[in-house]
C-alpha positions as CSV (number, residue, x, y, z in Angstrom):
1,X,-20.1,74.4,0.0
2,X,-22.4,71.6,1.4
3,X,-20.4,69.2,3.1
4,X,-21.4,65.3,1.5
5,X,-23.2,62.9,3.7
6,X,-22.1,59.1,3.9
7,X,-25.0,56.9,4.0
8,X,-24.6,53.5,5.5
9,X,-26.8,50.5,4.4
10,X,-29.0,48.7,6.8
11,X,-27.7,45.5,5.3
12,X,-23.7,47.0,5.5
13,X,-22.0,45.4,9.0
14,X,-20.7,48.6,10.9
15,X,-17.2,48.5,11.3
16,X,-16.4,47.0,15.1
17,X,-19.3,44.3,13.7
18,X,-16.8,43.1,10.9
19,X,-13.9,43.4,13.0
20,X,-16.0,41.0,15.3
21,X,-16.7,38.5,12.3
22,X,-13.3,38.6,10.8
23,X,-11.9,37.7,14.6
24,X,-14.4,34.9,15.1
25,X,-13.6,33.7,11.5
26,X,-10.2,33.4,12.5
27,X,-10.8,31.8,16.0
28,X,-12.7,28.9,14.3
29,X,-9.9,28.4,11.5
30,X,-7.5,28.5,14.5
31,X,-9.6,25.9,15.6
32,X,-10.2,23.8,12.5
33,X,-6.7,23.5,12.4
34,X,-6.1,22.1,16.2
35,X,-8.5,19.8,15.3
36,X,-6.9,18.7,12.5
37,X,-3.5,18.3,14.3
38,X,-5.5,16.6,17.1
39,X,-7.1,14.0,14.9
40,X,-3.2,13.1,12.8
41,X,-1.7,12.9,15.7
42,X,-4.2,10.5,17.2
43,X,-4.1,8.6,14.0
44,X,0.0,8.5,13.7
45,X,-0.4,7.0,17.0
46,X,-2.5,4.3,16.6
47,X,-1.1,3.6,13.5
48,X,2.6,2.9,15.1
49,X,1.0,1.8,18.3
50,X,-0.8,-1.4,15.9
51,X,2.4,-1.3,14.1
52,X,4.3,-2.2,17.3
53,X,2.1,-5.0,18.3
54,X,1.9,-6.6,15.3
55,X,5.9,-6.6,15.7
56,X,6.2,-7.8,19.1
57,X,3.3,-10.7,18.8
58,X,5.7,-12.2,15.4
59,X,8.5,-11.9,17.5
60,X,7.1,-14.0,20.2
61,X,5.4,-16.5,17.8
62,X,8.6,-17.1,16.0
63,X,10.4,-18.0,19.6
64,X,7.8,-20.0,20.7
65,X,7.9,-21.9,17.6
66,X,11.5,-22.7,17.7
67,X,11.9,-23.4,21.5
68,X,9.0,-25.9,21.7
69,X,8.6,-27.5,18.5
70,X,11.9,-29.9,19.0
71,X,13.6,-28.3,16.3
72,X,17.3,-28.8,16.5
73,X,19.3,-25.3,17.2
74,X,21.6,-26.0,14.6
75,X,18.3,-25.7,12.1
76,X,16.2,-23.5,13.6
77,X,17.4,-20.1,14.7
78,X,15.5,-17.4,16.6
79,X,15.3,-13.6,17.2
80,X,18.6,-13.3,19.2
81,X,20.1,-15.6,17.0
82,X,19.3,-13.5,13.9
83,X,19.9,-10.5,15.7
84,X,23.6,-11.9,17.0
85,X,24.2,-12.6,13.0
86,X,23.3,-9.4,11.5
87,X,24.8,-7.2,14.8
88,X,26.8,-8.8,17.6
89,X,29.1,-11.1,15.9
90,X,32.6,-10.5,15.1
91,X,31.7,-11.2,11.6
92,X,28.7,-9.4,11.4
93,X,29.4,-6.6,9.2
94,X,30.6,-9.6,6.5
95,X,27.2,-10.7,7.1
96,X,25.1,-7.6,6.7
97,X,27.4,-6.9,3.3
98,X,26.3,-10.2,2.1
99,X,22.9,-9.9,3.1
100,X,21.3,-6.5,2.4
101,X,22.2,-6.6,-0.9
102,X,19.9,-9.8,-1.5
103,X,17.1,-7.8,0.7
104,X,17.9,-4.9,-1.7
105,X,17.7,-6.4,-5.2
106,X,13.7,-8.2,-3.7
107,X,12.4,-5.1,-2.6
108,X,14.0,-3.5,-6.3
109,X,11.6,-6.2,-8.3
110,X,8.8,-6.2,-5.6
111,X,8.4,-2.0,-6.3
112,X,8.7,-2.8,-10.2
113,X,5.4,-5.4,-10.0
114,X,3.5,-3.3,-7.2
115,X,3.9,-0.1,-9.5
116,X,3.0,-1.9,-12.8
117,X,0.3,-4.1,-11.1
118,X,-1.6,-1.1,-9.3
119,X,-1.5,1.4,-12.5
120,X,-2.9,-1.0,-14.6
121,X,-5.7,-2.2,-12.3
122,X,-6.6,1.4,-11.9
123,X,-6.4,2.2,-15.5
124,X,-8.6,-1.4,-16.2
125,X,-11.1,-0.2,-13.5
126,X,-11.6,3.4,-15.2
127,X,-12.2,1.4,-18.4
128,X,-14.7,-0.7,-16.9
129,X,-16.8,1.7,-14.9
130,X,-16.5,4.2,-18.3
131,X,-17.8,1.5,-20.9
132,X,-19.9,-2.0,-19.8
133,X,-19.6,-3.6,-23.0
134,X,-15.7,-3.6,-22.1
135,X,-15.6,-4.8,-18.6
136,X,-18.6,-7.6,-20.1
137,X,-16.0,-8.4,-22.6
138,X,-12.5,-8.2,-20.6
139,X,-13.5,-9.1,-16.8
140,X,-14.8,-13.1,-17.4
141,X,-11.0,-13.5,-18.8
142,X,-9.4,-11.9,-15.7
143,X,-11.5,-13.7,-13.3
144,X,-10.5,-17.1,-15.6
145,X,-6.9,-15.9,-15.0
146,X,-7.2,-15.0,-11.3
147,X,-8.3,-18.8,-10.7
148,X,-5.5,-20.5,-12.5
149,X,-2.3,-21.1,-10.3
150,X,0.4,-18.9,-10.7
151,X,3.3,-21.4,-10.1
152,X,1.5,-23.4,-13.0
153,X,1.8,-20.3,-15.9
154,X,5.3,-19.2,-14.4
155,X,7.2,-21.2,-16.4
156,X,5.3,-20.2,-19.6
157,X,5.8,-16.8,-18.5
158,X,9.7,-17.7,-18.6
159,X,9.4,-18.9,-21.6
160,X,7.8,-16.1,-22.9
161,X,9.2,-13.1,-21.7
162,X,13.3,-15.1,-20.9
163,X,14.6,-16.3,-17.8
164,X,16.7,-14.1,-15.9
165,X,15.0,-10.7,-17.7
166,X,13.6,-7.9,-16.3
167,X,10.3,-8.8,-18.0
168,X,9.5,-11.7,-16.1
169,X,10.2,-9.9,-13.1
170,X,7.6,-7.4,-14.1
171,X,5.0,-9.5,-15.4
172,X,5.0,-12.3,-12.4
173,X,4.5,-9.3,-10.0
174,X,2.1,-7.5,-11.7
175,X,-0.2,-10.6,-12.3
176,X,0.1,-11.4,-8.3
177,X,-1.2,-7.8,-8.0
178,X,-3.3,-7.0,-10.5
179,X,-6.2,-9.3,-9.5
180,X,-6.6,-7.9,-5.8
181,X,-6.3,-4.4,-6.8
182,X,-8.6,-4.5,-9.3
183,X,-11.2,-5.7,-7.7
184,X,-10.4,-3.2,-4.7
185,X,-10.4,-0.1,-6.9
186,X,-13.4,-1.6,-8.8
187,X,-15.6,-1.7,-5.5
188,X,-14.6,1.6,-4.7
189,X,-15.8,3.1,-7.9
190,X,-18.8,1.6,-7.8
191,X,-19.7,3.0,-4.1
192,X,-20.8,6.3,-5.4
193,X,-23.9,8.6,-3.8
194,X,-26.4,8.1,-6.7
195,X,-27.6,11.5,-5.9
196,X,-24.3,13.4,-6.2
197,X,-24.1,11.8,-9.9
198,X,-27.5,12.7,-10.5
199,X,-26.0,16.6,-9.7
200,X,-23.1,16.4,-11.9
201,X,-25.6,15.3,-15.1
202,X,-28.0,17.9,-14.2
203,X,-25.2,20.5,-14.2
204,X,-24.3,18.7,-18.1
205,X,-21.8,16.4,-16.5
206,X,-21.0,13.6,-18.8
207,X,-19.8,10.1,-17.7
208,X,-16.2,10.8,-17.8
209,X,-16.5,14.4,-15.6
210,X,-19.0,12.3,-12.9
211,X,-15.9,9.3,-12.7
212,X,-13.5,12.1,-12.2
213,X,-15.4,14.5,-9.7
214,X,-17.4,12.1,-7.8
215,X,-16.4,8.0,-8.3
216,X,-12.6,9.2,-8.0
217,X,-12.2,10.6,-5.0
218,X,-14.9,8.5,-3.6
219,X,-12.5,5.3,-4.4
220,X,-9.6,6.7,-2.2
221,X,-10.3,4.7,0.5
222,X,-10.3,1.6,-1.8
223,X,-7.4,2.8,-3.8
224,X,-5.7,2.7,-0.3
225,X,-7.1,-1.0,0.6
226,X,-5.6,-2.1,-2.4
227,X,-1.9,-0.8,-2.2
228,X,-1.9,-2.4,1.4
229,X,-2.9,-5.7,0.1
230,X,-0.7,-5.0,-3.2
231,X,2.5,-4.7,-0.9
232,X,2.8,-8.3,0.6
233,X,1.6,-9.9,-2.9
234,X,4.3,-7.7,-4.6
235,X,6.5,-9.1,-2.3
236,X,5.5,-12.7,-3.1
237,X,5.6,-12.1,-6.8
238,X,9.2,-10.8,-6.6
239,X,10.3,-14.0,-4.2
240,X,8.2,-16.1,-7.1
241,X,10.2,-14.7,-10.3
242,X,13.5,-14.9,-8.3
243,X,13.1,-18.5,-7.3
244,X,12.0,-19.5,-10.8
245,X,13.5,-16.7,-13.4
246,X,16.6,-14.9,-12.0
247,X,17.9,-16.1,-9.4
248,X,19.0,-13.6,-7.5
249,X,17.4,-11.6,-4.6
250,X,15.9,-13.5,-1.5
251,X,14.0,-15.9,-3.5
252,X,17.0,-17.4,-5.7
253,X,19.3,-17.5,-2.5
254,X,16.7,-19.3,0.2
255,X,17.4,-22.5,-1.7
256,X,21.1,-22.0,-1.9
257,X,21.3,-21.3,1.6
258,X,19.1,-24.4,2.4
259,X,21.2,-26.6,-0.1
260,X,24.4,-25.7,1.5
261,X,23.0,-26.0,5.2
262,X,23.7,-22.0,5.7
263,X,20.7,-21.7,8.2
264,X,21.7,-18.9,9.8
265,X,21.3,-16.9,6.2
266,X,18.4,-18.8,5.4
267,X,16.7,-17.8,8.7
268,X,18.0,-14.0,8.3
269,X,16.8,-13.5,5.0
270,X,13.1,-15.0,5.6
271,X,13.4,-12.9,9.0
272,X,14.5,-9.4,6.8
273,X,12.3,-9.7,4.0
274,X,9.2,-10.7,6.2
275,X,9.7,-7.5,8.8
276,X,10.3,-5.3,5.8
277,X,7.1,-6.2,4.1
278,X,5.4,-5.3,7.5
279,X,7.2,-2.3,7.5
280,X,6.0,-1.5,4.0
281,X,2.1,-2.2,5.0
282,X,2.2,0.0,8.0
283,X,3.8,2.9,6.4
284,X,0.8,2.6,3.3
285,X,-1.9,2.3,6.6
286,X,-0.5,5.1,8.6
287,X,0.1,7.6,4.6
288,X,-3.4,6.1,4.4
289,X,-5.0,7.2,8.1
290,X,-3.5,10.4,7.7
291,X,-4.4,11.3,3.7
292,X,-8.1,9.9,4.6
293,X,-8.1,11.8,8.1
294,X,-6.9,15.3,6.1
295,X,-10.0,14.5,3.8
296,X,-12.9,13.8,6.3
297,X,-13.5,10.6,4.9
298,X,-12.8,8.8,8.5
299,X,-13.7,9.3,12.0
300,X,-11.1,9.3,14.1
301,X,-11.0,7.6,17.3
């Protein structure tokens, strides 16, 4: 019986050769993946590092302003005086239970008109970048709205939607964010490589398939851009339909506390809301560092 012979192909990697390329395959994954740890933790840290400074150069603004702009103490409190209120005091848990419920309810009704606000400005700026007659059609009346005042259509607003509803919560924030974000997120869609479009139609790509393979993800960074901008003008919209609609929150209790001389509350609540709403923007730049990082779509330093 004639024993078979195994023929090899010239083109066929002997053995210890793919054992080499599987091993160096692995060594440059092992790699990739250092690098990638490398480059997140770099970016976490520069993200908290400008986070922290940002902090530290409010905190010394706001005590420079009240120690040498004559302001009486019984007015004008600063960061150890805050901090004495919310921690130190012998009444301070009374405080914090009458406080972080207000700081609560504004960051409920900022999150309802940051979340309406940025879905619709992305769905408007899919809708313009799909069809041209439509954004020719729609955008001269948002630019017409964006210049009008919002303090000047809040009250027809109220009387629209009811004062002291959810509704006017909603809509106030969402028209504070809309604008910006729209005009973030329609930038970013239009930023596109011309010639990767140009593959997606040669390949039968229509319109819709180039948006979603190639403006899309290209308008991440944008995307990004415009939740950190949305977050302090979600903020604003919220203090806005407080003051004006519901009353309740920050925004309906500043004036009480002003009215009735409670400037320790009055300075606490400005003092909360504002650090929170920095909070908020770092924690969308450093989700955004890292997301964009992941995605090779910035150069870390």
């Amino acid at each position: 019986m004639t024993p078979r012979r195994l023929t090899v192909s010239a083109d066929t990697p002997s053995e210890p050769t793919q054992q080499l390329m599987i091993a160096a395959d692995a060594a440059a994954q092992a790699r990739l993946k250092t690098e990638r740890r490398r480059a997140l933790r770099r970016t976490v840290r520069r993200s908290v590092g400008n986070a922290a400074i940002t902090f530290l150069v409010l905190v010394v603004i706001w005590q420079v302003v009240v120690s040498f702009t004559g302001i009486s103490p019984y007015i004008a409190k600063g960061p150890l005086d805050v901090w004495a209120f919310l921690v130190t005091d012998e009444d301070a848990a009374e405080h914090r239970a009458q406080m972080f419920p207000l700081v609560g309810q504004t960051l409920v009704d900022s999150s309802l008109g940051f979340a309406v606000g940025m879905l619709i400005a992305i769905i408007l700026a899919v809708v313009f970048s799909l069809s041209r007659a439509v954004e020719a059609g729609v955008m001269p009346l948002v630019l017409l709205l964006r210049t009008i005042p919002l303090v000047s259509i809040a009250p027809v607003i109220i009387l629209m939607t009811g004062r002291g509803t959810t509704a006017s919560v909603a809509v106030i924030g969402t028209i504070v964010v809309l604008f910006p974000a729209l005009a973030n997120v329609l930038f970013g869609l239009s930023r596109s490589s011309q010639q990767s479009l140009d593959v997606v139609h040669v390949f039968g790509g229509d319109r819709f398939t180039a948006l979603r393979k190639v403006n899309m993800p290209g308008a991440l960074p944008s995307v990004f851009a415009a939740a950190r901008v949305s977050v302090p003008g979600a903020v604003t919209g919220a203090l806005l339909a407080e003051w004006l609609s519901t009353g309740t929150g920050i925004g309906g209790s500043i004036m009480k506390f002003n009215a009735q001389a409670q400037f320790a509350q009055l300075w606490t609540s400005i003092a909360l809301i504002t650090i929170i709403t920095l909070l908020l923007y770092n924690i969308v730049q450093i989700v955004e560092n890292i997301v964009l990082t992941r995605m090779g779509m910035t150069t870390p330093r």
